[in-house]
C-alpha positions in Angstrom: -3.6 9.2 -18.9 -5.5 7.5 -16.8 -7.7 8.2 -13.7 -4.8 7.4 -11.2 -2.7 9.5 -12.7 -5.1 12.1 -12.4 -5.7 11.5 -8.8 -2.2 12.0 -8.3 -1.8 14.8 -9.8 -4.6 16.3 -7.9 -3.4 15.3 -4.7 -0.1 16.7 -5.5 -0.8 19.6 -7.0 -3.1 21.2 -5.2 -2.2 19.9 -2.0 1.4 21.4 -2.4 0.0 24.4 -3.8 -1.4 25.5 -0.6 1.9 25.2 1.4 3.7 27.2 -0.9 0.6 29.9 -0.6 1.0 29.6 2.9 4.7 29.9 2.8 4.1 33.1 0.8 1.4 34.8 3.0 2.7 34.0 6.5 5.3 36.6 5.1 3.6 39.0 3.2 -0.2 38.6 4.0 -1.2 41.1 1.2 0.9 39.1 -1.7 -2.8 37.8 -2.8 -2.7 39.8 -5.7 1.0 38.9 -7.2 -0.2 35.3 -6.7 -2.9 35.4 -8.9 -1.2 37.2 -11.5 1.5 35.0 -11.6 -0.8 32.2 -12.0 -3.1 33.8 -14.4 0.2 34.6 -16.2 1.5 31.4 -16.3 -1.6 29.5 -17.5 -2.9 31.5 -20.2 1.0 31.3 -21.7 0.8 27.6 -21.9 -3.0 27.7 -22.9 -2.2 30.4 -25.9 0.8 27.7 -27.3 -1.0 24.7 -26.5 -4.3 25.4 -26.9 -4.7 28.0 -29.2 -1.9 27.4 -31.5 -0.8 30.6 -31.1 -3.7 32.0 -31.4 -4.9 30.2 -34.9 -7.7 28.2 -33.1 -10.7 29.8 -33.1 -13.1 29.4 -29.6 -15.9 26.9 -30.0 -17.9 29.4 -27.5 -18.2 33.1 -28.4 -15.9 35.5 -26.6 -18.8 37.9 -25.7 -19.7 34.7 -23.4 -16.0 34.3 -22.0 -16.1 38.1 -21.3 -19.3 37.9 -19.0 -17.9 34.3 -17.6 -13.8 36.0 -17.3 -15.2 39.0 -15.1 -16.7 36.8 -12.7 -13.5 34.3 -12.5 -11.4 37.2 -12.0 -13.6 38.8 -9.5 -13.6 35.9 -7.7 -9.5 34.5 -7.7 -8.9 38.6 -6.9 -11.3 38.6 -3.8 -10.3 35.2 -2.4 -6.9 35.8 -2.7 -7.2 39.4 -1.1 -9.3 38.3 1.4 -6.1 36.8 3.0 -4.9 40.4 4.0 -8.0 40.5 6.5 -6.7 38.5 9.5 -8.4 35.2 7.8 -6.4 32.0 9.0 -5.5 30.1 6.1 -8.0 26.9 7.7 -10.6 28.8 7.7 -10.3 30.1 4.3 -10.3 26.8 3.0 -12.9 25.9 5.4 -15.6 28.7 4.0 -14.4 27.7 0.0 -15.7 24.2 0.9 -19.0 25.7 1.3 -19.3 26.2 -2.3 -22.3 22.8 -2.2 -24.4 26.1 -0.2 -24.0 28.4 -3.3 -24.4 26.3 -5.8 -27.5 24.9 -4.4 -29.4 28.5 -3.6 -28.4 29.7 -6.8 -29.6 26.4 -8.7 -33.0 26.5 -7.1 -33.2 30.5 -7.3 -32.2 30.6 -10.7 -32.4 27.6 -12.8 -35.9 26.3 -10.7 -34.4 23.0 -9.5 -35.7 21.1 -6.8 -33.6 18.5 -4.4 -33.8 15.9 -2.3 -34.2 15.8 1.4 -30.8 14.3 1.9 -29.8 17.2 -0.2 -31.2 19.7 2.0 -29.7 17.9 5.1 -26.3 18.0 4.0 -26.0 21.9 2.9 -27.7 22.2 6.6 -24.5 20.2 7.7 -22.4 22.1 5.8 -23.9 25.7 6.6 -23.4 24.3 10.4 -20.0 23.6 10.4 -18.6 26.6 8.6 -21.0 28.6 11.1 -18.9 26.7 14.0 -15.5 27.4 12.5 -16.7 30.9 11.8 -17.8 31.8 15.5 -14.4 29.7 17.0 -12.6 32.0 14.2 -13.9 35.4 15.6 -13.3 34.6 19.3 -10.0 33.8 18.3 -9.5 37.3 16.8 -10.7 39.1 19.5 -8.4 37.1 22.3 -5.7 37.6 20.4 -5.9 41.1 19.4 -6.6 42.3 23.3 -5.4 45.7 24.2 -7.0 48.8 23.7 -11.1 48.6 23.3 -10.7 50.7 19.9 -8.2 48.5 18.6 -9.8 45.2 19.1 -13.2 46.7 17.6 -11.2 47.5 14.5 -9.5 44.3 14.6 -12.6 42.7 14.6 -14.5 44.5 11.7 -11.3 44.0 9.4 -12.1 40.3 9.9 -15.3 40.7 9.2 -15.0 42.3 5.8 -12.7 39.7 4.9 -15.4 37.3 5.6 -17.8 39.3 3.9 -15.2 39.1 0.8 -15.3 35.0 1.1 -19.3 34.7 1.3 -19.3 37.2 -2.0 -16.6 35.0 -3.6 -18.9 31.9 -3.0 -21.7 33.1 -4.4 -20.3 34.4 -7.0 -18.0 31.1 -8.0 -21.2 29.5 -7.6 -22.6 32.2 -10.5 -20.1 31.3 -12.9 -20.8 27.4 -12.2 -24.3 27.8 -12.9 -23.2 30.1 -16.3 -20.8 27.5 -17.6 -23.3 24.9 -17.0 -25.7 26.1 -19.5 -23.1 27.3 -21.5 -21.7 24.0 -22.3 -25.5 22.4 -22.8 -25.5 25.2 -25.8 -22.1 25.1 -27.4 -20.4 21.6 -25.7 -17.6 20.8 -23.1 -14.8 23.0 -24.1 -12.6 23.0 -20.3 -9.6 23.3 -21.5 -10.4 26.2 -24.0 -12.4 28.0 -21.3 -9.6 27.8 -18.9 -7.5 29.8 -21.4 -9.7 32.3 -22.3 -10.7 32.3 -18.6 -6.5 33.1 -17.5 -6.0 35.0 -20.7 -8.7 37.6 -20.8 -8.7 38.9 -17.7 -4.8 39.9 -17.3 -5.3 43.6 -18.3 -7.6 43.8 -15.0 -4.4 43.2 -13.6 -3.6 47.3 -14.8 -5.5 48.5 -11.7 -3.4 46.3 -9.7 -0.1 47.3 -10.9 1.1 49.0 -7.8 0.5 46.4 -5.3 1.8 43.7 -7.4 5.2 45.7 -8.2 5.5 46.8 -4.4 5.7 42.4 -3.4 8.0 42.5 -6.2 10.2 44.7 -4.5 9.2 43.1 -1.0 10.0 39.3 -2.7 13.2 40.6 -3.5 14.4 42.4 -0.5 12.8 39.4 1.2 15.3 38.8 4.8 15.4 35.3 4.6 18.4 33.3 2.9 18.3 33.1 -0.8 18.6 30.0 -3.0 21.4 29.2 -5.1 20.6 27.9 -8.0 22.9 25.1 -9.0 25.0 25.0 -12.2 24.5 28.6 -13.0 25.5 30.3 -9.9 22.8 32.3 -9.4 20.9 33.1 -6.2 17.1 34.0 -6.3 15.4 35.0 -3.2 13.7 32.5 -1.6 10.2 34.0 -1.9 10.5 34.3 -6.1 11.1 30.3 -5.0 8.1 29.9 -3.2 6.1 31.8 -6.1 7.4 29.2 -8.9 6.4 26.4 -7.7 3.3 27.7 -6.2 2.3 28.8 -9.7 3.5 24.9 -11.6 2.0 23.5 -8.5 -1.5 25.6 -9.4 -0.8 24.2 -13.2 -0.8 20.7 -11.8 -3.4 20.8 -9.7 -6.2 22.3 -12.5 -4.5 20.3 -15.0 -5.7 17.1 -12.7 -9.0 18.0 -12.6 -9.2 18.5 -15.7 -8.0 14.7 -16.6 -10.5 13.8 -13.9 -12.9 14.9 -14.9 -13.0 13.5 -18.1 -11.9 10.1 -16.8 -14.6 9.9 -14.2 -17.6 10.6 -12.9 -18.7 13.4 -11.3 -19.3 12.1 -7.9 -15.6 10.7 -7.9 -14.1 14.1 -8.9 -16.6 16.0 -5.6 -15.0 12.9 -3.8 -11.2 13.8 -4.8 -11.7 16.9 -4.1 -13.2 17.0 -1.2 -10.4 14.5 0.4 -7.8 16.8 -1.2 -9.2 19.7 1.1 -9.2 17.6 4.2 -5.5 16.5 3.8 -4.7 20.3 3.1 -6.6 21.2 5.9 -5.0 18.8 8.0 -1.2 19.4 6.6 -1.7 23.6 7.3 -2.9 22.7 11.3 0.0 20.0 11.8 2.7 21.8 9.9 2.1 25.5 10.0 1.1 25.2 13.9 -2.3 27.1 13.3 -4.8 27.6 16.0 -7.3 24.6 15.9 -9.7 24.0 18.7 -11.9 21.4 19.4 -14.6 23.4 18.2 -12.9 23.7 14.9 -12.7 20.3 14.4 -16.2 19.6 14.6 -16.9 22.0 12.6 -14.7 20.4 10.0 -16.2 17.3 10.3 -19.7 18.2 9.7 -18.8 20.1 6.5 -16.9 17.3 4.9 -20.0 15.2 6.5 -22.8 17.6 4.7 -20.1 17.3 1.5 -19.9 13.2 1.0 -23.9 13.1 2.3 -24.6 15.7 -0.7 -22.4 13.4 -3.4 -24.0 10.2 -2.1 -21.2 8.6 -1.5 -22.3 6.9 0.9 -24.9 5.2 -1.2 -22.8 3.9 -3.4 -20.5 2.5 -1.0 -23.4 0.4 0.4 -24.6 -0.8 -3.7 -21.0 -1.5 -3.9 -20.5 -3.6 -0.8 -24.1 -5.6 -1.5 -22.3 -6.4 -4.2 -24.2 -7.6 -7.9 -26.0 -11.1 -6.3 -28.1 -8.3 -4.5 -29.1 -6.3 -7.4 -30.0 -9.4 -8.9 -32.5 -10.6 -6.7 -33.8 -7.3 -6.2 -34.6 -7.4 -10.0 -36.4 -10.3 -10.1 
């Protein structure tokens, strides 16, 4: 399969995946947690048949290292998920994920000593800016439109904040588990696809402490008031929202699946680049279609993060070798 293909699928996938979230949560805000089970579910299903051969294959990396790297995954898809309950618009939460280039960065030169460029530097400023913006426009939003009693809009407010609180921890910690894999697979190899089995599989008896919440949206997805689908052929109707959370599961398959492909396909720059124009186009897609509040404000903010993130892959440099074109690396040579 080849890097087109994989592209696709990314776009797709992942861009489809967030309507269908979106779908879900505009409904039942707290149904973060039945999400990622469902996807966790799904994925290390198809992982333990396809992967593991039914469990026969042994892992390439030790398990006590896909314990350490599982509680941090988990910890993080739980907390960005539930951060949703917290009055966090659904641009802004993928706003605050593109930060990720901020993490990754602070953690890199706190932990594994590295040292950057200036353009480096000037793009994580450009990001840390615009989710800043975004973040400040997000707040005022949240306190015009919760006006009433002065208790109630202070609470208002500080349940936004902890959801925001819940994203930066999620960042930082994704950006933990990037910098663990990365010397992980300089000891033992590239293993993606077997990590992201052990890293779906492991994890699913934290789901135990979650049991209540997730059965209650059961319930809720069931009783759900809006019109049910009937499913052709068999003559069964499903409620809509057990709809929604099928394909927003086979459209999270696709869209890691993609990645995946890319990223052995390509180079690294062109999988930032994908992704980073996949979050745009979602971004876009959720305002348009889902009618949510976007000021001006908001969309400079926007533009200044994807700015920072396409400075930070260099893209722009290698547009410019590309367009000189090979006559001018020749003369440059001699």
């Amino acid at each position: 399969m080849g890097p087109v293909f994989a592209v696709v699928l990314v776009f797709v996938g992942c861009c489809s995946n967030v309507v269908f979230l979106e779908l879900l949560v505009r409904d039942f805000p707290g149904c973060g947690n039945i999400v990622t089970f469902a996807q966790f579910v799904f994925i290390a299903l198809e992982g333990f048949i396809f992967e593991t051969n039914f469990g026969r294959k042994k892992p390439a990396i030790p398990i006590s290292n896909y314990v350490i790297m599982v509680t941090m995954f988990f910890t993080v898809s739980v907390i960005n998920n539930y951060a949703l309950n917290f009055n966090i618009a659904m641009p802004l939460h993928m706003i605050f994920r593109s930060g990720s280039l901020i993490a990754n960065m602070i953690l890199g030169i706190i932990i594994l000593k590295k040292r950057y460029s200036a353009s480096k530097y000037l793009s994580i400023a450009l990001v840390s800016a615009g989710i800043f913006i975004c973040t400040i426009m997000s707040a005022k939003q949240v306190n015009v439109s919760n006006e009433g009693s002065e208790d109630q809009g202070f609470y208002t407010f500080m349940h936004w904040l902890i959801g925001i609180a819940m994203l930066t921890f999620a960042l930082l910690m994704s950006a933990r588990m990037g910098i663990f894999q990365e010397t992980l697979y300089k000891k033992y190899g590239k293993h993606s696809k077997e990590a992201l089995f052990y890293n779906h599989c492991l994890p699913l008896p934290g789901f135990l402490l979650l049991s209540t919440n997730i059965y209650n949206h059961c319930v809720l997805f069931s009783q759900s008031s809006e019109s049910p689908m009937l499913i052709p052929g068999v003559e069964l109707t499903v409620p809509i929202m057990w709809i929604y959370l099928l394909i927003n599961v086979i459209t999270q398959y696709v869209c890691i699946r993609g990645v995946f492909i890319l990223t052995t396909e390509c180079a690294s720059l062109t999988v930032t680049l994908v992704v980073t124009l996949r979050k745009f186009l979602s971004l876009i897609f959720s305002i348009i279609y889902f009618q949510n509040p976007f000021t001006a404000w908001h969309w400079v903010g926007t533009a200044v993060v994807f700015v920072g993130t396409l400075l930070y892959t260099e893209v722009w440099s290698s547009v410019r070798a590309a367009l000189q074109g090979p006559d001018t690396k020749e003369k440059k040579a001699e």
